[in-house]
FIDRENDO-110037 format. One record per residue (C-alpha): x negated, y negated, z. Coordinates in steps of 0.001 Angstrom, whole numbers. Example, Ala and Ser with C-alpha at 12.3 -4.5 7.8 and 13.67 -1.06 7.14 Angstrom:
-12300/4500/7800
-13670/1060/7140
This chain:
0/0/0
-3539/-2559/-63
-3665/-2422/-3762
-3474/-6050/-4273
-2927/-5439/-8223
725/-4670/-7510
1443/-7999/-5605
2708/-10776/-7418
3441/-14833/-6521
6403/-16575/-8459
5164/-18459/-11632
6788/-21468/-9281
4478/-20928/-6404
1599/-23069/-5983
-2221/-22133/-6516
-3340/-24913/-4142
-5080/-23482/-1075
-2672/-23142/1947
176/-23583/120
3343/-21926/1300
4380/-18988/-377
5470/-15182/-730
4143/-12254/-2653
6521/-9240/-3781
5416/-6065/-4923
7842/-3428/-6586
7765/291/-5161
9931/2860/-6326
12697/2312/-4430
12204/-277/-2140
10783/-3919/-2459
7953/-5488/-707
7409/-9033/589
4732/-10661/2169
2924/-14053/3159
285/-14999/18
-2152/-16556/2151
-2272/-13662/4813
-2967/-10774/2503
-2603/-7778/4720
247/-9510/6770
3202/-7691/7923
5162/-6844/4903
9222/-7056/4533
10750/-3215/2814
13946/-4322/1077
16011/-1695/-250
15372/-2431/-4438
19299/-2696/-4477
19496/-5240/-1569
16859/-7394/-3562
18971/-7139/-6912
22093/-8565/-4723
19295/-11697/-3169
18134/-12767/-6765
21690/-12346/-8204
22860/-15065/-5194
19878/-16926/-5414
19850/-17487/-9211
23523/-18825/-8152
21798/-21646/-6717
24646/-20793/-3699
């Protein structure tokens, strides 16, 4: 679960140093968030179904 190839930031997150932001990395069935700028933070498991319903509301702008 270290393999920092499978994290990703949002193409609106910022590459300035100590900026704040979250990384997400898709697993088979679940979803996986974490702080960028603490790497091997404690990491969020979101059911991959439970994350579909958050970006469906979120793209809502609700």
């Amino acid at each position: 679960m270290t393999d920092a190839s499978l994290w990703f930031k949002s193409s609106y997150s910022s590459d300035q140093p100590n900026q704040t932001c979250v990384e997400v990395a898709n697993r088979s069935h679940t979803i996986h968030v974490r702080d960028s700028k603490l790497g091997r933070s404690p990491q969020l498991a979101i059911p991959a179904h439970a994350w579909a319903d958050f970006i469906t509301y979120a793209s809502a702008g609700a």
